[in-house]
PyMOL Python script that loads the backbone (N, CA, C, O; Angstrom):
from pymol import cmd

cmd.read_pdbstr("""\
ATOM      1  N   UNK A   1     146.588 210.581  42.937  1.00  0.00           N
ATOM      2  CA  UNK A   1     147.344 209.409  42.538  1.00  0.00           C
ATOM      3  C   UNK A   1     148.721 209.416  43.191  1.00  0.00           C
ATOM      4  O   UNK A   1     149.193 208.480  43.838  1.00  0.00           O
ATOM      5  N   UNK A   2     149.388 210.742  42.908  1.00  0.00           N
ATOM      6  CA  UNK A   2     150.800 210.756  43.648  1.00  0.00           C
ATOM      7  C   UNK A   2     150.351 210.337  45.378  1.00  0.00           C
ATOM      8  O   UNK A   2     150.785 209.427  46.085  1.00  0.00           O
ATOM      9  N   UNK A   3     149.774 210.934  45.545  1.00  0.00           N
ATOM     10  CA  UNK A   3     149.070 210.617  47.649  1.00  0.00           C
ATOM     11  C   UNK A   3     149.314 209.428  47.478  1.00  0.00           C
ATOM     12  O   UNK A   3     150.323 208.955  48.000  1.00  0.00           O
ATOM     13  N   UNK A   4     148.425 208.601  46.674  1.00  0.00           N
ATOM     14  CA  UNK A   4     148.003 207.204  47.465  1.00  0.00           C
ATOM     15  C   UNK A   4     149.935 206.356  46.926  1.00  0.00           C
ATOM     16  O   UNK A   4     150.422 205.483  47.645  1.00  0.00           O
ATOM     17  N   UNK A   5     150.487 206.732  45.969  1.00  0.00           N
ATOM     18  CA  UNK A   5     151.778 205.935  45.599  1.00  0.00           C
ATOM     19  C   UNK A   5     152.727 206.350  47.044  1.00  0.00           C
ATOM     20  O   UNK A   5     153.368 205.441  47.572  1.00  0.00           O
ATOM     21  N   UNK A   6     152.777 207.785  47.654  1.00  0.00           N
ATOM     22  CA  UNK A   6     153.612 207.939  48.380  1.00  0.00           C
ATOM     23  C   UNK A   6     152.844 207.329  49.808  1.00  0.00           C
ATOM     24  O   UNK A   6     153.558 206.675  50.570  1.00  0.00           O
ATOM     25  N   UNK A   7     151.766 207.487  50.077  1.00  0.00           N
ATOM     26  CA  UNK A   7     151.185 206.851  51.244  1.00  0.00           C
ATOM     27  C   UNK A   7     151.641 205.223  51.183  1.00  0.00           C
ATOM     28  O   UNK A   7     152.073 204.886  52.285  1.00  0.00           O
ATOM     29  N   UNK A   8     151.664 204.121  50.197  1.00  0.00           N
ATOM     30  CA  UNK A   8     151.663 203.240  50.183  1.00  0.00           C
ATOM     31  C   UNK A   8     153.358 202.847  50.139  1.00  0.00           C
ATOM     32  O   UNK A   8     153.532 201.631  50.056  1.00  0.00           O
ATOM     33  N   UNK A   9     154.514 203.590  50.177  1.00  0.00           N
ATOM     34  CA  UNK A   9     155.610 203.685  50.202  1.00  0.00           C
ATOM     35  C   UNK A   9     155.753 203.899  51.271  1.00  0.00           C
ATOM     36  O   UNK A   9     156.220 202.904  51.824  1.00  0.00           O
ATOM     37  N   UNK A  10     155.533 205.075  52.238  1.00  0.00           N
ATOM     38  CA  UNK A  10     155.522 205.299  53.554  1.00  0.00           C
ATOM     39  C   UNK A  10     154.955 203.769  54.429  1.00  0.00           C
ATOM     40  O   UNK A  10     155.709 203.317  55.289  1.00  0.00           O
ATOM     41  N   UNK A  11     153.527 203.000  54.123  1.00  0.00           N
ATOM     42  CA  UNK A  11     153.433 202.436  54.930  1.00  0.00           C
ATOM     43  C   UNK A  11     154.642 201.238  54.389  1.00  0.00           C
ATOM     44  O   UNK A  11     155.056 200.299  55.069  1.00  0.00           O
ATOM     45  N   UNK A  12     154.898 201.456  53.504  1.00  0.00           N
ATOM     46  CA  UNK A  12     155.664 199.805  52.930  1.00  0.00           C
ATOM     47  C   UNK A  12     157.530 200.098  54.040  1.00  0.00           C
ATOM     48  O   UNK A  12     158.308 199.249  54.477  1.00  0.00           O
ATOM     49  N   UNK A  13     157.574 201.315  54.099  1.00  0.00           N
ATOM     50  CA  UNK A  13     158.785 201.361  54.872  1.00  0.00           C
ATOM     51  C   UNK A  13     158.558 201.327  56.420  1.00  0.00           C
ATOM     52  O   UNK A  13     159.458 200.937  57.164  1.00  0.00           O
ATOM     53  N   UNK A  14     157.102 201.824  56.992  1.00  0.00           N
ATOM     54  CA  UNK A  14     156.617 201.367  58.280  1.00  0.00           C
ATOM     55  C   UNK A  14     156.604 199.786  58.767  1.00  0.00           C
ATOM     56  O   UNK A  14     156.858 199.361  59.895  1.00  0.00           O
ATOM     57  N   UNK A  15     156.253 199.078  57.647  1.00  0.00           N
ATOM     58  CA  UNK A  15     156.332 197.870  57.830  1.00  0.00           C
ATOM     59  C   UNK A  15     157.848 197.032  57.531  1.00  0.00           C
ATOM     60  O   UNK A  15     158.106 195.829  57.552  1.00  0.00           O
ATOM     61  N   UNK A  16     158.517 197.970  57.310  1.00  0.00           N
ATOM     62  CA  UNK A  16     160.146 197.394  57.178  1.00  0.00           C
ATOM     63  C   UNK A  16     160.462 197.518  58.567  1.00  0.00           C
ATOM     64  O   UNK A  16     160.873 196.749  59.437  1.00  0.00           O
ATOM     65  N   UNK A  17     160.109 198.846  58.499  1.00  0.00           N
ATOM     66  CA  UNK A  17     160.797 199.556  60.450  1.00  0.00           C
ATOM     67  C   UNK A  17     160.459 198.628  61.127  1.00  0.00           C
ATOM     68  O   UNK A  17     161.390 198.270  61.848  1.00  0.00           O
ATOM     69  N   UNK A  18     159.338 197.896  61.290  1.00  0.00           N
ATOM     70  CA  UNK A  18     158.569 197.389  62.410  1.00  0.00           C
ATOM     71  C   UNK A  18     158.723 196.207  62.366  1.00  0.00           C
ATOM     72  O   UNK A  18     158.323 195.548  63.325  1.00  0.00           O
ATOM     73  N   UNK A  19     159.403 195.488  61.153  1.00  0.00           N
ATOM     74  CA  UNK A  19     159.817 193.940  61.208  1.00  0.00           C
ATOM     75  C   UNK A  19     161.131 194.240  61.636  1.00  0.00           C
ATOM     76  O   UNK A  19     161.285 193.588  62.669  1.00  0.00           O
ATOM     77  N   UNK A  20     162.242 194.930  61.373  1.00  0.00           N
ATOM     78  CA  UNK A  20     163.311 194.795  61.586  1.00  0.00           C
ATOM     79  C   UNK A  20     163.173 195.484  63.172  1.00  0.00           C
ATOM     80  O   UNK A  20     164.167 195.022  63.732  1.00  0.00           O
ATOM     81  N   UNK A  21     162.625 196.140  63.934  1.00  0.00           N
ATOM     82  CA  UNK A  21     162.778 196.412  65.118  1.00  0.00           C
ATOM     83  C   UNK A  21     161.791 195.065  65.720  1.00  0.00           C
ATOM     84  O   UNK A  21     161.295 195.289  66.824  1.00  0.00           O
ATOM     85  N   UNK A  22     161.575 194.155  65.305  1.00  0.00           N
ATOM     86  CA  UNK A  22     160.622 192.582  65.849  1.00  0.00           C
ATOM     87  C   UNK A  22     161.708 192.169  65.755  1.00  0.00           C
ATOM     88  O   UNK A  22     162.198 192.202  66.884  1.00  0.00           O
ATOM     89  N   UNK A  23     162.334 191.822  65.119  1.00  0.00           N
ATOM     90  CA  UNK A  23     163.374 190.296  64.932  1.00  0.00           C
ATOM     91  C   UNK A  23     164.676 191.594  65.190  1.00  0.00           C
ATOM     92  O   UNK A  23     165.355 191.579  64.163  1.00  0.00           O
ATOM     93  N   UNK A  24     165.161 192.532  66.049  1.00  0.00           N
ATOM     94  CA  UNK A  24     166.282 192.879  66.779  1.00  0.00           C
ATOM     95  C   UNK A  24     165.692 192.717  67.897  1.00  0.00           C
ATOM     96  O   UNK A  24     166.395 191.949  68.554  1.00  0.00           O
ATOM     97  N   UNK A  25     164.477 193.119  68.676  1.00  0.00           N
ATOM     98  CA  UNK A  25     163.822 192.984  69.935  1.00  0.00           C
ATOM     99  C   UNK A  25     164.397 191.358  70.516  1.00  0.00           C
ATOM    100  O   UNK A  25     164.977 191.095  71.569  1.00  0.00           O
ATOM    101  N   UNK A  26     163.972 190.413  69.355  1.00  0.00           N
ATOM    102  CA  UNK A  26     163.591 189.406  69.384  1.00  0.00           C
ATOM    103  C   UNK A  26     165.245 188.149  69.832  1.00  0.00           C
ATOM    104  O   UNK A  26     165.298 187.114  70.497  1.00  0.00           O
ATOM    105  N   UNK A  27     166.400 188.987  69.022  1.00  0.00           N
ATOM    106  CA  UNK A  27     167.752 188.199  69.203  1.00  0.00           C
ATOM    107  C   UNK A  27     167.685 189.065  70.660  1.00  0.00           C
ATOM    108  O   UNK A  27     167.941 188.243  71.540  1.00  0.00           O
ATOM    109  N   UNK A  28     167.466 190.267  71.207  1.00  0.00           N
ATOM    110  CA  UNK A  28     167.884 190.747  72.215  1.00  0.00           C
ATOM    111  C   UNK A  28     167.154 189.925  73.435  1.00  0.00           C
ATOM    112  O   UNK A  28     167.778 189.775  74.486  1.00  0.00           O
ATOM    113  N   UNK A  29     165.853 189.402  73.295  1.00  0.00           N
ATOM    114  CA  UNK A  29     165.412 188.706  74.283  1.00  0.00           C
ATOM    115  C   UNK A  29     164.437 187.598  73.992  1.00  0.00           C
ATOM    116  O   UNK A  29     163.224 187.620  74.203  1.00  0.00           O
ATOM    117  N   UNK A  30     165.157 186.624  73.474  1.00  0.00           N
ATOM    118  CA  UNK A  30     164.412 185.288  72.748  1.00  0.00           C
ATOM    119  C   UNK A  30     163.892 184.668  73.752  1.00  0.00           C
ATOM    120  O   UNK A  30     164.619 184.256  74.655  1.00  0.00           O
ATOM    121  N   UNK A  31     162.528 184.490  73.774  1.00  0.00           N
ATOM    122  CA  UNK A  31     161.610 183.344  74.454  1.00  0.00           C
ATOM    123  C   UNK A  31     161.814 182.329  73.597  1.00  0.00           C
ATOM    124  O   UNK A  31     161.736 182.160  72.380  1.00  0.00           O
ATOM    125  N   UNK A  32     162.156 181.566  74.746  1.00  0.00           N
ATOM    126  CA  UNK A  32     162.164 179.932  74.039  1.00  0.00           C
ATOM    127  C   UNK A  32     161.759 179.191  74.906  1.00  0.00           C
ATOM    128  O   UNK A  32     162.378 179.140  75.969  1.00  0.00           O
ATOM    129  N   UNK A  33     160.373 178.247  74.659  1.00  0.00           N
ATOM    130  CA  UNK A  33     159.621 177.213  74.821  1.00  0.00           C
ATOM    131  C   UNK A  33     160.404 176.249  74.540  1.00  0.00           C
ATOM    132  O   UNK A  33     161.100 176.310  73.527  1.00  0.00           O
ATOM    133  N   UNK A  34     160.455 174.845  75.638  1.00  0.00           N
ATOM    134  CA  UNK A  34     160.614 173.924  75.401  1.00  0.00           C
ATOM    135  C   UNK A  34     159.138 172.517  76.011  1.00  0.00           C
ATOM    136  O   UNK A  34     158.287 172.512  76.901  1.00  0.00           O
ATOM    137  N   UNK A  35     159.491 171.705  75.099  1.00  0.00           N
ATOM    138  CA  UNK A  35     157.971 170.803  76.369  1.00  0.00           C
ATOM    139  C   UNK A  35     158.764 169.706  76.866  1.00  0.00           C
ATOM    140  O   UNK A  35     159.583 168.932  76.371  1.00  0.00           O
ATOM    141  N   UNK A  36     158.222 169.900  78.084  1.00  0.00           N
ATOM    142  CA  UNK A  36     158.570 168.525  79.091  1.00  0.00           C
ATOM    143  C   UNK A  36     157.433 167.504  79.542  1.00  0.00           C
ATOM    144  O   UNK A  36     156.295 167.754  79.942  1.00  0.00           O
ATOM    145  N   UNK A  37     158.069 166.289  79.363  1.00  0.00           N
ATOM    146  CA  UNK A  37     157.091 164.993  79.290  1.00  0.00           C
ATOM    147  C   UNK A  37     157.375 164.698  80.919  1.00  0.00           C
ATOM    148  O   UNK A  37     158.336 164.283  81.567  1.00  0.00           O
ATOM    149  N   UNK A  38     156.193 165.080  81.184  1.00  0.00           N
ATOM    150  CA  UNK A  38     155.580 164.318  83.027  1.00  0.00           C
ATOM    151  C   UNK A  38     155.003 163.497  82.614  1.00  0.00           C
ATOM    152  O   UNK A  38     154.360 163.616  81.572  1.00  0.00           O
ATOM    153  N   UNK A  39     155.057 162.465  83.275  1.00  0.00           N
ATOM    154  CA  UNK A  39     154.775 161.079  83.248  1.00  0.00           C
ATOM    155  C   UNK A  39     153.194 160.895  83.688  1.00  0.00           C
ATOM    156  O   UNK A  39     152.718 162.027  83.609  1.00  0.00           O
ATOM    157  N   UNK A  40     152.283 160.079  84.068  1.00  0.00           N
ATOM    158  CA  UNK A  40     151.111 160.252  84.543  1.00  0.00           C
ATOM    159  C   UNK A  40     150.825 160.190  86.048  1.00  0.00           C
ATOM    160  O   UNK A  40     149.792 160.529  86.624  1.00  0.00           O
ATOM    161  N   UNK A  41     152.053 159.645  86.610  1.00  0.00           N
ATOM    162  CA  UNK A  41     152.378 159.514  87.736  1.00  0.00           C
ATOM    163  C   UNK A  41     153.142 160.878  88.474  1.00  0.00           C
ATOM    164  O   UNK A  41     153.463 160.835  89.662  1.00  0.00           O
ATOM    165  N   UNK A  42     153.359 161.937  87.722  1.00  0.00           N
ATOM    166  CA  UNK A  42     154.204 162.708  88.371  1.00  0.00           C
ATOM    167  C   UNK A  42     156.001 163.002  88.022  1.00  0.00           C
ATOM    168  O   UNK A  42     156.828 163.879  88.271  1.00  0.00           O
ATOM    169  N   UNK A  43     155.958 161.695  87.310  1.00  0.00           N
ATOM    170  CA  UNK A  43     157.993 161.278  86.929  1.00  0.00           C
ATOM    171  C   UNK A  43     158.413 162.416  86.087  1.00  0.00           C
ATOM    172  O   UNK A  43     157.651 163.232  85.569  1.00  0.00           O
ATOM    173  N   UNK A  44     159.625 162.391  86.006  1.00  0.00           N
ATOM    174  CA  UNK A  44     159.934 162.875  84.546  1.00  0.00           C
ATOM    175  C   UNK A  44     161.106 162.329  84.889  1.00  0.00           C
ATOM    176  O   UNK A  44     161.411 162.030  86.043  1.00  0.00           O
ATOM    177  N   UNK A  45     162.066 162.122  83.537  1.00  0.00           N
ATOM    178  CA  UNK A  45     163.290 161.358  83.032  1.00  0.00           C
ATOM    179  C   UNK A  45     163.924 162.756  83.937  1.00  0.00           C
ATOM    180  O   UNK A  45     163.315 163.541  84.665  1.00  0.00           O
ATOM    181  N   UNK A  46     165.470 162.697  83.542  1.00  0.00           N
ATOM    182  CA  UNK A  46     166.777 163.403  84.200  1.00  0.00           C
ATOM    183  C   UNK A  46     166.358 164.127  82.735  1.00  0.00           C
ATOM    184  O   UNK A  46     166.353 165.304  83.095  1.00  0.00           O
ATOM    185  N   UNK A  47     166.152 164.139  81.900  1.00  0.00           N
ATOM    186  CA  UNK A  47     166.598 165.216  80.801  1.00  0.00           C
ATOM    187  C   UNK A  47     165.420 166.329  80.727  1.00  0.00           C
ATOM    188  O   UNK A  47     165.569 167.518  80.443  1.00  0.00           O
ATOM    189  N   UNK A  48     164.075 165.582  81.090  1.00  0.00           N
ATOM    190  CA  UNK A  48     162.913 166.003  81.155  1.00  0.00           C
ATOM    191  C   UNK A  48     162.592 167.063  82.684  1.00  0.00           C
ATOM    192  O   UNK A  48     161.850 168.032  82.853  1.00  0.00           O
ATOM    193  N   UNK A  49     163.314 166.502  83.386  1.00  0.00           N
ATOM    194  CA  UNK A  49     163.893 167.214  84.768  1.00  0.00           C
ATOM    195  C   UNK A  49     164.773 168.462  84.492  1.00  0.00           C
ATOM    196  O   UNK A  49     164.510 169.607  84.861  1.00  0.00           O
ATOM    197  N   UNK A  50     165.522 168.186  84.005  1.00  0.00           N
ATOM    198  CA  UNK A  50     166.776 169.245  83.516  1.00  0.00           C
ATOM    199  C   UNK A  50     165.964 170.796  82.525  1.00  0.00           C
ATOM    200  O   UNK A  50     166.202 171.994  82.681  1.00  0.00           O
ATOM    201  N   UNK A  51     164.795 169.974  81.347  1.00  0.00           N
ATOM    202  CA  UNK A  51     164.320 170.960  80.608  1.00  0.00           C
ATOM    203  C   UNK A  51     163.528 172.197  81.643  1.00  0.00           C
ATOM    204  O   UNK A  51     163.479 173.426  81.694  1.00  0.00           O
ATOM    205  N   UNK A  52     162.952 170.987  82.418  1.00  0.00           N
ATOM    206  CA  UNK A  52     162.230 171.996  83.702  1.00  0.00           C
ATOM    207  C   UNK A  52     162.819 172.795  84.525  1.00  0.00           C
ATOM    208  O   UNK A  52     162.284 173.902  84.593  1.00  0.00           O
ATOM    209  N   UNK A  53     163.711 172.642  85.163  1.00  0.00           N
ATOM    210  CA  UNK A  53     164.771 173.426  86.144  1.00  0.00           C
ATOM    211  C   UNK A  53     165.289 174.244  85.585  1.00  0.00           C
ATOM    212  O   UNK A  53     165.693 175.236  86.192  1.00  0.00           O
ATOM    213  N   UNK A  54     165.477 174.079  84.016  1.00  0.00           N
ATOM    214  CA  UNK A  54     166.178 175.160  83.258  1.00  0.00           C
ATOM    215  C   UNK A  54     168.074 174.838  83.379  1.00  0.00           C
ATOM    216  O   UNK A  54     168.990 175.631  83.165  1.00  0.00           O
ATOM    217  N   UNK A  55     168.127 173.473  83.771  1.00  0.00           N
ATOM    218  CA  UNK A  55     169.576 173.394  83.885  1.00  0.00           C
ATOM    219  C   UNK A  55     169.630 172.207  82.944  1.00  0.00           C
ATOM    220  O   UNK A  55     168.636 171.776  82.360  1.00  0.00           O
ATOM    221  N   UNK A  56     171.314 171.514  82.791  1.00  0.00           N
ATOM    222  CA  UNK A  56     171.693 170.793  81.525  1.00  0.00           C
ATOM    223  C   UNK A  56     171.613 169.423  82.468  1.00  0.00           C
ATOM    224  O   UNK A  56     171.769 169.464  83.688  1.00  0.00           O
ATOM    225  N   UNK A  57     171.357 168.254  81.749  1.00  0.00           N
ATOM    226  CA  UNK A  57     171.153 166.745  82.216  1.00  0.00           C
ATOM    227  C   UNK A  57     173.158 166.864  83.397  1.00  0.00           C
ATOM    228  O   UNK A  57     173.500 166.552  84.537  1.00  0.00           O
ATOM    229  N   UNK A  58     173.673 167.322  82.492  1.00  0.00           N
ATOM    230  CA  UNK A  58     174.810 167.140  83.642  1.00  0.00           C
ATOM    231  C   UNK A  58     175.043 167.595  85.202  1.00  0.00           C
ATOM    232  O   UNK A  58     175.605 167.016  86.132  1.00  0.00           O
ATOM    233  N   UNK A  59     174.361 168.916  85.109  1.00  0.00           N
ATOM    234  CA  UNK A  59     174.455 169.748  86.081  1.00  0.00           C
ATOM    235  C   UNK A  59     173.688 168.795  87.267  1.00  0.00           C
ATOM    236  O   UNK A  59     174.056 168.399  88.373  1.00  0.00           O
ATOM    237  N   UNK A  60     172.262 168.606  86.366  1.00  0.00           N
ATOM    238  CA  UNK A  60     171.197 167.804  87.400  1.00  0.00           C
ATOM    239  C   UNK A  60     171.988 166.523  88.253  1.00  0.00           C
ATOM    240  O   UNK A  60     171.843 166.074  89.390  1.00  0.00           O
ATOM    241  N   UNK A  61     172.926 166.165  87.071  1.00  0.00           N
ATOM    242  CA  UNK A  61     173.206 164.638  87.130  1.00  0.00           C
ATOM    243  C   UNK A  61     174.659 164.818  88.519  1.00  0.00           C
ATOM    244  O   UNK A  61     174.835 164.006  89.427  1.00  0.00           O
ATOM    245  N   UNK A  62     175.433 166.000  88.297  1.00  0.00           N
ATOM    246  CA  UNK A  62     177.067 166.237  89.041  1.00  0.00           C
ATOM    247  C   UNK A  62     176.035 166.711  90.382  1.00  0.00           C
ATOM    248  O   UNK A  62     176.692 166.557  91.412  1.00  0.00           O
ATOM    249  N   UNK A  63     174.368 167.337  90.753  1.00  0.00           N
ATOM    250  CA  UNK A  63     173.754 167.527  91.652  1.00  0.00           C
ATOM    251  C   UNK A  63     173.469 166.318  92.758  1.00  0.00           C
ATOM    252  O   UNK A  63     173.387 166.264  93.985  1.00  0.00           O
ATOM    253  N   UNK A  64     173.346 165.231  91.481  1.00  0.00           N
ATOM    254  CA  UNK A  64     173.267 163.932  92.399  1.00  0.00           C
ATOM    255  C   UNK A  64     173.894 163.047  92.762  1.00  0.00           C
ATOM    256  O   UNK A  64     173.542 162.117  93.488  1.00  0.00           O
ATOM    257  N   UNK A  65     174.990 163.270  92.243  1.00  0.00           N
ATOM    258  CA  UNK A  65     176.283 162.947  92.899  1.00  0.00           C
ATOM    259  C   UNK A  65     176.668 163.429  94.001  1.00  0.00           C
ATOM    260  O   UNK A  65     177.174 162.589  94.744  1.00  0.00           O
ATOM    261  N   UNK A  66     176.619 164.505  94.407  1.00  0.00           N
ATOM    262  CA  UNK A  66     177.090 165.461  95.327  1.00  0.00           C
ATOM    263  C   UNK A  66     176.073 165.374  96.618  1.00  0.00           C
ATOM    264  O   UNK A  66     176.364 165.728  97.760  1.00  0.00           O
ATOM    265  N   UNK A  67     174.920 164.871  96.220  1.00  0.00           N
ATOM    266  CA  UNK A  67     173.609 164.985  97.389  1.00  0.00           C
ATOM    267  C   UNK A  67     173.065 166.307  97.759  1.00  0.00           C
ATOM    268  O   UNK A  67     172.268 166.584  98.656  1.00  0.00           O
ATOM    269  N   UNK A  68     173.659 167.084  96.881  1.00  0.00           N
ATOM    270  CA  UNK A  68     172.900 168.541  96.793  1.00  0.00           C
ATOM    271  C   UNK A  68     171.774 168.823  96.197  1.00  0.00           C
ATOM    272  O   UNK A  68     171.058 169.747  96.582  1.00  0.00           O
ATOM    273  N   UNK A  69     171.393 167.817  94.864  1.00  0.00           N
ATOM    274  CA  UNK A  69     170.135 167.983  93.997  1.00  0.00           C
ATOM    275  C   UNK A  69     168.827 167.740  94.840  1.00  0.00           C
ATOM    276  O   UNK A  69     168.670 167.674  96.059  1.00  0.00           O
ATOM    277  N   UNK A  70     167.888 167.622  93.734  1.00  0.00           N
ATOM    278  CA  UNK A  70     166.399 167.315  94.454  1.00  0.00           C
ATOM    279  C   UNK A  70     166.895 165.704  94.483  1.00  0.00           C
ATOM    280  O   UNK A  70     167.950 165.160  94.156  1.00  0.00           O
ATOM    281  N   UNK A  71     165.481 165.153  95.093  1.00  0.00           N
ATOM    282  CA  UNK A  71     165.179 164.119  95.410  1.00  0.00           C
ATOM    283  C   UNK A  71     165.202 163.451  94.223  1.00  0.00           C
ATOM    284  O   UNK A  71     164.858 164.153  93.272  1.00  0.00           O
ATOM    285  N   UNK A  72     165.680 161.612  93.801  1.00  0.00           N
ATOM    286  CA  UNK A  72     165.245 161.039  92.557  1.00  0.00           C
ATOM    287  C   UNK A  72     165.025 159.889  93.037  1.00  0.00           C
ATOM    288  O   UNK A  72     164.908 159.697  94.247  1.00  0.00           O
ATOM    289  N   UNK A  73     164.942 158.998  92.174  1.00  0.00           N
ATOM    290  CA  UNK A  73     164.378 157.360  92.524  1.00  0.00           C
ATOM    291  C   UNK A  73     165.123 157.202  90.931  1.00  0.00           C
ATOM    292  O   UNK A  73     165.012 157.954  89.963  1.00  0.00           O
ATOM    293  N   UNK A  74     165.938 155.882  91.081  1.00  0.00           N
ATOM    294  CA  UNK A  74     166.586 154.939  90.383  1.00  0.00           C
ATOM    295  C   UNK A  74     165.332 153.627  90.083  1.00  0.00           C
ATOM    296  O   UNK A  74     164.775 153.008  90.990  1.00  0.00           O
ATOM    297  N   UNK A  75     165.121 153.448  88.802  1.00  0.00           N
ATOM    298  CA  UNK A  75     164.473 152.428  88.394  1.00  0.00           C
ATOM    299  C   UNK A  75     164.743 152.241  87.353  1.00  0.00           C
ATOM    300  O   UNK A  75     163.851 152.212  86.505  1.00  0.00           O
ATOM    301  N   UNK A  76     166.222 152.018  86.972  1.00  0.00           N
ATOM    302  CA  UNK A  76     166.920 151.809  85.627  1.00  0.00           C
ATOM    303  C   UNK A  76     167.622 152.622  85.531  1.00  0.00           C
ATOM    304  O   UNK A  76     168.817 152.714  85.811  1.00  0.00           O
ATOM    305  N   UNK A  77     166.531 153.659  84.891  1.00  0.00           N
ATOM    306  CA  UNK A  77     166.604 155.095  84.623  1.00  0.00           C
ATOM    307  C   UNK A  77     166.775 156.185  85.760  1.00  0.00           C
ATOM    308  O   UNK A  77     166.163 155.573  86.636  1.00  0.00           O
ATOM    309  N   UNK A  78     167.006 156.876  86.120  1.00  0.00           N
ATOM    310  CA  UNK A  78     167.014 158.063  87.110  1.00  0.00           C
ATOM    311  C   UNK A  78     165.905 158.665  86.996  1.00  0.00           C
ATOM    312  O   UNK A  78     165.992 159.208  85.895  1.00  0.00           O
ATOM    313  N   UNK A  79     164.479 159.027  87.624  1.00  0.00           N
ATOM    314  CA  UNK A  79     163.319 159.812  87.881  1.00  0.00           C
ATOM    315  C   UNK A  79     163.634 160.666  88.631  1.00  0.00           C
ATOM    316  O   UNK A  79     164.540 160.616  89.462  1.00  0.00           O
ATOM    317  N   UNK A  80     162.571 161.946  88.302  1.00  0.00           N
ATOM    318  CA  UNK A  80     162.410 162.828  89.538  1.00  0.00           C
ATOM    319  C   UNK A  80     161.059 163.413  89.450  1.00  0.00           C
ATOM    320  O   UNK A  80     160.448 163.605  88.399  1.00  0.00           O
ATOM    321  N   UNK A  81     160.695 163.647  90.485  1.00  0.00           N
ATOM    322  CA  UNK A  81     159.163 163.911  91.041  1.00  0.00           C
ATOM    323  C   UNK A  81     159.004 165.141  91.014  1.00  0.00           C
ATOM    324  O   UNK A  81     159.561 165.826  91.872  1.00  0.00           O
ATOM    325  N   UNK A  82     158.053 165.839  89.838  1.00  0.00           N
ATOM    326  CA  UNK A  82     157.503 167.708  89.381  1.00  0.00           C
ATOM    327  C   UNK A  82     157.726 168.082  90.856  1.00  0.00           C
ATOM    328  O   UNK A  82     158.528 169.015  90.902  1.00  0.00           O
ATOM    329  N   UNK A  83     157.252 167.644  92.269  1.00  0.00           N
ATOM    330  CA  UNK A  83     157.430 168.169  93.154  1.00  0.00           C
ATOM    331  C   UNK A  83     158.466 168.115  93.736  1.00  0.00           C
ATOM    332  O   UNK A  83     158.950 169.222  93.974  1.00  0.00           O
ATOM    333  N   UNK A  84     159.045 167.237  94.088  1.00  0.00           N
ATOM    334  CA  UNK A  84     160.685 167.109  94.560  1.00  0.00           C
ATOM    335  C   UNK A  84     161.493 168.254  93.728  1.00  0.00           C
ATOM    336  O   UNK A  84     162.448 168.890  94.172  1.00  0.00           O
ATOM    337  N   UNK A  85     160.983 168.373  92.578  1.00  0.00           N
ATOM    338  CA  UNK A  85     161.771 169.377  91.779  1.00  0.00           C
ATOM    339  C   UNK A  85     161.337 171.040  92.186  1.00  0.00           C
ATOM    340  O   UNK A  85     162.243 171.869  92.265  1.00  0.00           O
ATOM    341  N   UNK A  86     159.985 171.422  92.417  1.00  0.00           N
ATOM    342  CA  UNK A  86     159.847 172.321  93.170  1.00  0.00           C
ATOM    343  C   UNK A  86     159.656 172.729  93.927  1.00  0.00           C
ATOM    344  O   UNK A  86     159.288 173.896  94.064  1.00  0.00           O
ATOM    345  N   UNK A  87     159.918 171.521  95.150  1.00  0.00           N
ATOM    346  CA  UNK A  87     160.547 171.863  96.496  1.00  0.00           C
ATOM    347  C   UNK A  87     162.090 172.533  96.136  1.00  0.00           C
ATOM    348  O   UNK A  87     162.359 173.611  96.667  1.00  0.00           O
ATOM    349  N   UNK A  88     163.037 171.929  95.288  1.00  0.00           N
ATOM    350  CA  UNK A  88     164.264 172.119  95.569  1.00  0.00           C
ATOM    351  C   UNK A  88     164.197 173.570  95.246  1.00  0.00           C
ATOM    352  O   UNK A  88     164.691 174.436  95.968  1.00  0.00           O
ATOM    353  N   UNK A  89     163.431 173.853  93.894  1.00  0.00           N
ATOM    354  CA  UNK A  89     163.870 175.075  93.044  1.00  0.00           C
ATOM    355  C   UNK A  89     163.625 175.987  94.551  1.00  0.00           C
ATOM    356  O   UNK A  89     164.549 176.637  95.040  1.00  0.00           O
ATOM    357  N   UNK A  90     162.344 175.925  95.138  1.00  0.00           N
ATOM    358  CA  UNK A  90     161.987 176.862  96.282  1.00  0.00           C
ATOM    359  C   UNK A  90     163.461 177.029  97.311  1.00  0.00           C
ATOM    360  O   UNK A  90     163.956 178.142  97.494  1.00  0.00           O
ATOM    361  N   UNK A  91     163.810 176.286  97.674  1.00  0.00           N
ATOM    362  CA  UNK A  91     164.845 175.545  98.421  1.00  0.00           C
ATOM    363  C   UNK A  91     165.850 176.565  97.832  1.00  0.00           C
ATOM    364  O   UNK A  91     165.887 177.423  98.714  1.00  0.00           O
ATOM    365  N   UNK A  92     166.496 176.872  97.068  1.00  0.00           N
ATOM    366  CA  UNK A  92     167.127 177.706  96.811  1.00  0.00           C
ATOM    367  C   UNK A  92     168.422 176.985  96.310  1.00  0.00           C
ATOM    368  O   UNK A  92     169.386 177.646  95.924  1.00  0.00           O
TER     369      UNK A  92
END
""", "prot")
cmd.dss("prot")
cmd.show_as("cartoon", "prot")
cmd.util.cbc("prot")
cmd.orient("prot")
């Protein structure tokens, strides 16, 4: 009886150890998913562009100002093409 109370204490503090070394792992190197909406055509918005590149709508946006960014097309809105976008990323 004493075995199985101290066995079940031991694992109950194994399973403390092992959550609290998950969620310190976890602030030390957070994966974070975001989803980006491609269009059916290939488009995506400037923000939807930005989630992809991994940069902020501004950065993309002070890129196209400058004529340094990828390629876009103006049709109201500002587009950019999944590939135009990874030509650039390649592009360096």
């Amino acid at each position: 009886m004493m075995l199985c109370v101290l066995f079940q204490y031991i694992e109950c503090k194994f399973i403390l150890a092992l959550s609290l070394a998950t969620s310190i792992y976890s602030a030390i190197n957070p994966i974070q998913t975001q989803s980006v909406v491609v269009l059916p055509d290939g488009r995506m918005d400037r923000k939807n562009a930005a989630r992809y590149t991994g940069l902020s709508v501004k950065t993309l946006a002070m890129h196209a100002c400058k004529g340094t960014g990828p390629r876009s097309i103006k049709r109201g809105r500002v587009f950019y093409f999944k590939e135009d976008l990874d030509e650039w990323i390649k592009s360096g």
